[in-house]
C-alpha positions in Angstrom: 91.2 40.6 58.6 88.2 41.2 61.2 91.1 41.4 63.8 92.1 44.3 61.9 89.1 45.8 61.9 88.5 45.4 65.2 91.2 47.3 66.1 90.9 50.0 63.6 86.9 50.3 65.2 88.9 50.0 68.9 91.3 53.3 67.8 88.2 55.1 66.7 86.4 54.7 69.7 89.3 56.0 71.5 90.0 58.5 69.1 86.2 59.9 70.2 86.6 59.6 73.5 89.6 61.7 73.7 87.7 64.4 71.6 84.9 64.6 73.9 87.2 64.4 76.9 89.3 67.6 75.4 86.0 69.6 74.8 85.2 69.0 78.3 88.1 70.2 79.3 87.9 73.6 77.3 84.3 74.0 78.2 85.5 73.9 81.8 88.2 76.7 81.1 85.7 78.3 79.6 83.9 78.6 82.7 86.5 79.0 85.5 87.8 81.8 82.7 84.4 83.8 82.6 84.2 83.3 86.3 88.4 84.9 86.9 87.0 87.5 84.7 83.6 88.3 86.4 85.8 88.6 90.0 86.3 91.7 91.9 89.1 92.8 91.2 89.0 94.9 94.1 87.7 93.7 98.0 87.2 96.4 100.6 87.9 94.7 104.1 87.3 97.1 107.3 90.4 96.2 110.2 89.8 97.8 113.3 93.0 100.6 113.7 93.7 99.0 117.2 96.1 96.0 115.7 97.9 95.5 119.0 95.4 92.0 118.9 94.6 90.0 115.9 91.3 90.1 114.3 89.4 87.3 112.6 85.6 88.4 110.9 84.2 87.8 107.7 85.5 90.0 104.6 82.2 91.9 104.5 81.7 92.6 108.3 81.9 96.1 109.1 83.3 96.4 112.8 82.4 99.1 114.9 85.5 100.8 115.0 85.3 101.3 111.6 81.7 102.9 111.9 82.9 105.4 114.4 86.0 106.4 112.7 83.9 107.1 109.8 81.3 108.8 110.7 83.3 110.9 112.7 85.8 111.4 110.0 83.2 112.7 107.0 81.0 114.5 110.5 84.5 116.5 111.0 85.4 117.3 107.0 81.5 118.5 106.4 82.0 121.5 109.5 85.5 122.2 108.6 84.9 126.1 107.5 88.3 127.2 107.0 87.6 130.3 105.5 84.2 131.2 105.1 81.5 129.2 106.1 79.3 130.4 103.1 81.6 129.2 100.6 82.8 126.3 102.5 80.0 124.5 103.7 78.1 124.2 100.2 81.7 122.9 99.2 81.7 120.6 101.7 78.4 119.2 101.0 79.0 119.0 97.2 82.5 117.1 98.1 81.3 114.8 100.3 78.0 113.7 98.5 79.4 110.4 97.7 79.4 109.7 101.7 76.1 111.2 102.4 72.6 109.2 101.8 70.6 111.4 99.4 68.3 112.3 102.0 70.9 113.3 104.1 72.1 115.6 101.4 69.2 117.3 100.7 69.0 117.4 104.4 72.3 119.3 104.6 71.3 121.4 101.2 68.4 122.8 103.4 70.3 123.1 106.7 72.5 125.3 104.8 69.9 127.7 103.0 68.7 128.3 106.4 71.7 129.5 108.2 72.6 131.6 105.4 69.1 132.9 105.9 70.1 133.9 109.6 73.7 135.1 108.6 75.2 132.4 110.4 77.3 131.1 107.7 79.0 134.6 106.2 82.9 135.2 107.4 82.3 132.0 109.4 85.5 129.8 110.4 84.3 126.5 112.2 86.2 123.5 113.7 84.9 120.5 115.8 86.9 118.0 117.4 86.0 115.0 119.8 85.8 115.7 123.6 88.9 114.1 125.4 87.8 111.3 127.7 84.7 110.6 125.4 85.8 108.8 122.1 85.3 105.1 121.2 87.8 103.4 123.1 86.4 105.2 126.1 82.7 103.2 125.7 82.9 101.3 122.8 79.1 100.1 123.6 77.7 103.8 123.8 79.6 105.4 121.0 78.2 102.7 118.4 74.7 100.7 118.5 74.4 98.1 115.9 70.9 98.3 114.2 71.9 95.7 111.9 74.5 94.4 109.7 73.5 97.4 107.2 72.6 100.0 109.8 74.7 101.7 113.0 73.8 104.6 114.9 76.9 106.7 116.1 77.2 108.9 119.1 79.4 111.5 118.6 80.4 113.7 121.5 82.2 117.3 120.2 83.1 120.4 120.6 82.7 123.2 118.2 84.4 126.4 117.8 83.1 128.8 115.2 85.3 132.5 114.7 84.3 135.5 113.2 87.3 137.2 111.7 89.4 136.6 114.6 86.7 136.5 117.8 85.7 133.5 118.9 82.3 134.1 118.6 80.7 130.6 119.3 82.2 127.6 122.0 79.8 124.5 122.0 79.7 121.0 123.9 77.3 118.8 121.6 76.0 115.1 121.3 75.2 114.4 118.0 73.5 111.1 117.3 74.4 110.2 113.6 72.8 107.2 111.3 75.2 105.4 109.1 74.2 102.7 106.3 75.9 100.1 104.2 76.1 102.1 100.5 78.8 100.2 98.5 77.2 101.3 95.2 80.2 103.7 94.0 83.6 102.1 95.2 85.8 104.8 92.9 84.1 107.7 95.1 83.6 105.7 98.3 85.8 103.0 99.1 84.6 102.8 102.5 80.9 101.2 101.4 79.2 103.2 104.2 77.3 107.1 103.8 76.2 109.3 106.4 72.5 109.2 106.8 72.4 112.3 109.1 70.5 112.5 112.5 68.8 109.6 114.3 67.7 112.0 116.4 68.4 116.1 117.9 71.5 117.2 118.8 71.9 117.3 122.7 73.8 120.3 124.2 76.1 118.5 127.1 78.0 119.9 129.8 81.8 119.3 129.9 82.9 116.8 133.2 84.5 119.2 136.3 87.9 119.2 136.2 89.0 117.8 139.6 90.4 119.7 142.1 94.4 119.9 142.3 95.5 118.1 145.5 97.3 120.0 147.8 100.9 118.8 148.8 101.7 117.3 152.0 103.7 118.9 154.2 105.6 117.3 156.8 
C-alpha cells in the first residue's frame, strides 16, 4: 500500500513541477511578447548615395554624406522662390519647420520680416544651386566637419540667382556655413533625424575659379 502511495506522492510532485515549468514558460512569452511589441517598428539607417563600395557602420551613425546632402537639400527647398518670394519664403519656412531647429526658425521668421522690410522679397523669384567643382565629393573633409556624433557643420558653396519679373536682378557666389543636429523627435515629419540649425557663422561672398585659357592648336 505505501508503494502506492509513494507513487501517487511521486506523480504529484511531477504533476507540480510541470505546472511551475509551464508558468515559466508563459511568463517568459510574456516578456519577449511586451518586448516584440515595444520594438520600432520603423529604423532609419543613413547609406552614403555613392554604393559603387560597400559600407559597414552602426545603424545609428550618420555619415557625412548624408549630412551634406541634407543640409544642402532643405538649404535649396527654403530659397526656392518660384513665384513670389513674399509668399514663398514664409511658405517655405512654415513647410520646412520640421527640418529646422526652433531657433533656427525663429531665426528665419525674423530674416524674413526684414527683407520684406527692405522690399527685397516682393515679385522675387530665387534659385541656388551648388558651384560645379565645389560639392562633397570634391573635398569631402572641407564640405563637412564632425563636431560630434550629434553635431556637423556644413559648408556649402552656391550660387544664387534672384529675378524680378523677368530681369535678372541679383547673380551671387556664396559660402554659407550651416549647423546641423541630430533631432529624431518627429519621424512622421522628418525621417531623416537631423534639422537645420542655421549659421555657424556669416555668409562669405567668394569669387568664382578663372576659367583657363583655351589652348591654341598646333600647327605644323
Amino acid at each position: 500500500m505505501s508503494r502506492f502511495k509513494n507513487e501517487i506522492t511521486h506523480l504529484q510532485a511531477h504533476i507540480k513541477t510541470l505546472r511551475l515549468g509551464a508558468l515559466a514558460l508563459l511568463a517568459i512569452a510574456l516578456v519577449l511578447g511586451m518586448g516584440w511589441w515595444n520594438a520600432p517598428r520603423d529604423l532609419t539607417i543613413h547609406v552614403p548615395p555613392d554604393l559603387r563600395s560597400g559600407s559597414v557602420r552602426p545603424w545609428w551613425d550618420v555619415p557625412p554624406e548624408s549630412v551634406y546632402a541634407f543640409a544642402f537639400y532643405i538649404f535649396q527647398q527654403l530659397n526656392r522662390w518660384p513665384t513670389n518670394g513674399e509668399e514663398d519664403y514664409a511658405r517655405n519656412i512654415h513647410a520646412l519647420s520640421p527640418y529646422l531647429t526652433p531657433a533656427c526658425g525663429h531665426f528665419l521668421k525674423l530674416d524674413y520680416e526684414q527683407r520684406q522690410r527692405t522690399g527685397e522679397l516682393r515679385q522675387r523669384v530665387r534659385g541656388i544651386y551648388e558651384i560645379p567643382g565645389r560639392g562633397f565629393g570634391d573635398d569631402p573633409t572641407q564640405r563637412v566637419r564632425v563636431v560630434s556624433h550629434r553635431d556637423w557643420v556644413v559648408t556649402l558653396d552656391i550660387a544664387a540667382d534672384e529675378y524680378h519679373g523677368t530681369e535678372q536682378v541679383k547673380r551671387a557666389l556664396v559660402r554659407y556655413p550651416l549647423k546641423v543636429v541630430r533631432l529624431d523627435i518627429d519621424p512622421e515629419r522628418n525621417p531623416f533625424g537631423l534639422a537645420l540649425d542655421c549659421y555657424d557663422g556669416t555668409p562669405q561672398r567668394i569669387e568664382a575659379e578663372p576659367s583657363s585659357p583655351p589652348v591654341a592648336p598646333v600647327t605644323r
